[in-house]
C-alpha positions as CSV (number, residue, x, y, z in Angstrom):
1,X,-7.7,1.4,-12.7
2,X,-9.4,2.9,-15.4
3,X,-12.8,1.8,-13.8
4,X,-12.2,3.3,-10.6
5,X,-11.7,6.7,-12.4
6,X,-15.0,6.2,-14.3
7,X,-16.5,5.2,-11.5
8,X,-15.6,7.7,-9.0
9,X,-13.7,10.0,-10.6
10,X,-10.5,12.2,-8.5
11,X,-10.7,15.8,-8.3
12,X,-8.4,18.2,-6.3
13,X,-11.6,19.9,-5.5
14,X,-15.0,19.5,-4.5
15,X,-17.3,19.4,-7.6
16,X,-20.9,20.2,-5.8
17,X,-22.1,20.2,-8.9
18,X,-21.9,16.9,-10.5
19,X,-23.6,13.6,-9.1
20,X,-20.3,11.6,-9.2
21,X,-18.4,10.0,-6.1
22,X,-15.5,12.6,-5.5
23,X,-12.0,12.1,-3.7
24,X,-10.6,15.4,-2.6
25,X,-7.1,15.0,-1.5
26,X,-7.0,11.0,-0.7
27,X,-3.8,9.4,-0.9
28,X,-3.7,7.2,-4.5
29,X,-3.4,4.0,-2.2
30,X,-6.9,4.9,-0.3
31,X,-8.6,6.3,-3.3
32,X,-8.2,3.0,-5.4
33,X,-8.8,0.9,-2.4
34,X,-12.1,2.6,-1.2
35,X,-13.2,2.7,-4.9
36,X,-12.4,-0.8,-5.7
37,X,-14.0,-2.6,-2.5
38,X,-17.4,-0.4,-3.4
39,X,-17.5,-1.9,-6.8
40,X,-17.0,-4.9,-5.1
41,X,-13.6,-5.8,-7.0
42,X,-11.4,-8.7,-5.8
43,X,-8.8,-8.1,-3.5
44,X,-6.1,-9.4,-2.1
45,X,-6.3,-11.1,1.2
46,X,-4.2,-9.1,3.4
47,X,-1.6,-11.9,3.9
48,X,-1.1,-11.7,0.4
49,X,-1.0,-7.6,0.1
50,X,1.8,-7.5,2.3
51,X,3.9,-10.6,0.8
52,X,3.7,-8.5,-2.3
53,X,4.4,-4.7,-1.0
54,X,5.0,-3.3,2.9
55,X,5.1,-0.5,4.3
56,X,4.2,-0.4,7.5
57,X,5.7,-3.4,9.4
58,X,3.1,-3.5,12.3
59,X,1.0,-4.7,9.6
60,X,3.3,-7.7,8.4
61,X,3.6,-8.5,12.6
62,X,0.0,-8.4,13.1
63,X,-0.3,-11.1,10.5
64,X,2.4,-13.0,11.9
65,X,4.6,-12.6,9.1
66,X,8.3,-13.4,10.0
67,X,10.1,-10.6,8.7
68,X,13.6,-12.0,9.4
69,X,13.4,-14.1,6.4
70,X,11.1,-11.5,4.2
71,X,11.2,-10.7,0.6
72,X,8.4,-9.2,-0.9
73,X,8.4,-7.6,-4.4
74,X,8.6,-3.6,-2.9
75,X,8.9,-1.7,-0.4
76,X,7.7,1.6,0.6
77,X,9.8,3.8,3.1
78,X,10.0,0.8,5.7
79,X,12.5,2.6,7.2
80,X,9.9,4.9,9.1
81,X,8.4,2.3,10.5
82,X,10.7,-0.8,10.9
83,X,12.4,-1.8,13.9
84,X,16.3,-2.1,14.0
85,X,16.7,-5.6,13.4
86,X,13.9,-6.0,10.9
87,X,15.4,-3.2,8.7
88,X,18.8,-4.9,9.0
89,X,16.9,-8.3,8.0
90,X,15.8,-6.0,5.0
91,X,19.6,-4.7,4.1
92,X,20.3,-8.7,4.3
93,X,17.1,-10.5,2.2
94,X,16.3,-7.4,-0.7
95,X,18.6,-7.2,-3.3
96,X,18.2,-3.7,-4.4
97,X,18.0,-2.4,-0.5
98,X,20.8,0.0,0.0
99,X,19.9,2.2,-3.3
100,X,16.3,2.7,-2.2
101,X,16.6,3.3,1.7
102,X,17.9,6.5,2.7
Protein backbone atom coordinates (compact mmCIF):
# COMPACT_ATOMS: atom_id res chain seq x y z
CA UNK A 1 0.00 0.00 0.00
CA UNK A 2 2.64 2.28 0.87
CA UNK A 3 3.94 2.04 -2.75
CA UNK A 4 0.87 2.97 -4.32
CA UNK A 5 0.81 6.18 -2.18
CA UNK A 6 4.41 7.01 -3.33
CA UNK A 7 3.65 6.25 -6.44
CA UNK A 8 0.50 8.08 -7.09
CA UNK A 9 -0.18 9.79 -4.27
CA UNK A 10 -4.29 10.65 -3.10
CA UNK A 11 -5.30 14.10 -2.79
CA UNK A 12 -8.92 15.45 -2.13
CA UNK A 13 -7.91 17.99 -4.68
CA UNK A 14 -6.38 18.54 -7.81
CA UNK A 15 -2.72 19.49 -7.40
CA UNK A 16 -1.98 21.23 -11.07
CA UNK A 17 1.03 21.83 -9.80
CA UNK A 18 3.03 18.80 -9.07
CA UNK A 19 3.92 16.12 -11.79
CA UNK A 20 2.52 13.21 -9.68
CA UNK A 21 -0.44 10.76 -10.69
CA UNK A 22 -3.43 12.36 -8.63
CA UNK A 23 -6.78 10.59 -7.48
CA UNK A 24 -9.40 13.21 -6.67
CA UNK A 25 -12.27 11.59 -4.95
CA UNK A 26 -11.81 7.74 -6.09
CA UNK A 27 -13.24 5.19 -3.91
CA UNK A 28 -10.07 3.45 -1.83
CA UNK A 29 -11.06 0.08 -3.67
CA UNK A 30 -10.39 1.86 -7.31
CA UNK A 31 -7.65 4.01 -6.23
CA UNK A 32 -5.42 0.98 -5.03
CA UNK A 33 -6.62 -1.09 -7.88
CA UNK A 34 -5.88 1.33 -10.76
CA UNK A 35 -2.53 2.14 -8.97
CA UNK A 36 -1.47 -1.26 -8.42
CA UNK A 37 -2.28 -2.83 -12.02
CA UNK A 38 -0.13 0.41 -13.57
CA UNK A 39 2.84 -0.63 -11.57
CA UNK A 40 2.16 -3.81 -12.82
CA UNK A 41 1.68 -5.52 -9.25
CA UNK A 42 0.22 -9.10 -9.02
CA UNK A 43 -3.29 -9.52 -8.57
CA UNK A 44 -5.62 -11.76 -7.80
CA UNK A 45 -7.42 -13.66 -10.46
CA UNK A 46 -10.90 -12.55 -10.10
CA UNK A 47 -12.14 -16.07 -9.09
CA UNK A 48 -9.98 -15.68 -6.34
CA UNK A 49 -10.92 -11.88 -5.33
CA UNK A 50 -14.36 -12.85 -4.86
CA UNK A 51 -13.71 -16.20 -2.91
CA UNK A 52 -11.89 -13.91 -0.54
CA UNK A 53 -14.35 -10.63 -0.30
CA UNK A 54 -17.91 -9.89 -2.34
CA UNK A 55 -19.83 -7.39 -2.81
CA UNK A 56 -21.60 -7.36 -5.51
CA UNK A 57 -23.05 -10.86 -6.30
CA UNK A 58 -23.53 -10.48 -10.15
CA UNK A 59 -19.85 -10.65 -10.00
CA UNK A 60 -19.65 -14.09 -8.00
CA UNK A 61 -22.64 -15.35 -10.76
CA UNK A 62 -20.81 -14.22 -13.69
CA UNK A 63 -17.95 -16.37 -12.55
CA UNK A 64 -20.11 -19.19 -11.90
CA UNK A 65 -19.60 -19.21 -8.38
CA UNK A 66 -22.32 -21.18 -6.39
CA UNK A 67 -23.27 -18.98 -3.86
CA UNK A 68 -25.64 -21.47 -2.03
CA UNK A 69 -22.70 -23.04 -0.46
CA UNK A 70 -20.38 -19.66 -0.19
CA UNK A 71 -18.08 -18.61 2.41
CA UNK A 72 -15.68 -16.18 1.71
CA UNK A 73 -13.59 -14.28 4.38
CA UNK A 74 -15.89 -10.73 4.15
CA UNK A 75 -18.48 -9.26 3.01
CA UNK A 76 -19.38 -5.91 1.97
CA UNK A 77 -23.08 -4.69 2.13
CA UNK A 78 -24.30 -7.85 -0.01
CA UNK A 79 -27.41 -7.10 1.06
CA UNK A 80 -27.81 -4.25 -1.72
CA UNK A 81 -27.16 -6.42 -4.12
CA UNK A 82 -28.07 -10.05 -3.31
CA UNK A 83 -30.99 -11.84 -4.28
CA UNK A 84 -33.44 -13.38 -1.62
CA UNK A 85 -32.23 -16.74 -1.49
CA UNK A 86 -28.60 -15.97 -1.93
CA UNK A 87 -28.75 -13.62 1.18
CA UNK A 88 -30.61 -16.30 3.07
CA UNK A 89 -27.73 -18.81 1.93
CA UNK A 90 -25.46 -16.03 3.54
CA UNK A 91 -27.62 -15.85 7.05
CA UNK A 92 -27.09 -19.84 6.82
CA UNK A 93 -23.00 -20.40 5.59
CA UNK A 94 -21.29 -16.96 7.53
CA UNK A 95 -20.95 -17.21 10.96
CA UNK A 96 -20.86 -13.64 11.99
CA UNK A 97 -23.87 -12.67 9.42
CA UNK A 98 -26.72 -11.38 11.51
CA UNK A 99 -24.35 -8.70 13.38
CA UNK A 100 -23.03 -7.25 10.13
CA UNK A 101 -26.26 -7.07 7.82
CA UNK A 102 -28.69 -4.54 8.56
Amino acid sequence: MLKVIDACPFRDFQDTTSAHCVFHSALEDQYFGSVLAGLSAPLPSPTDAAHFALEQTSAARELKIDLTDFKPVGLHKVWKYAEPEELEAFRRNCKYYERVAP
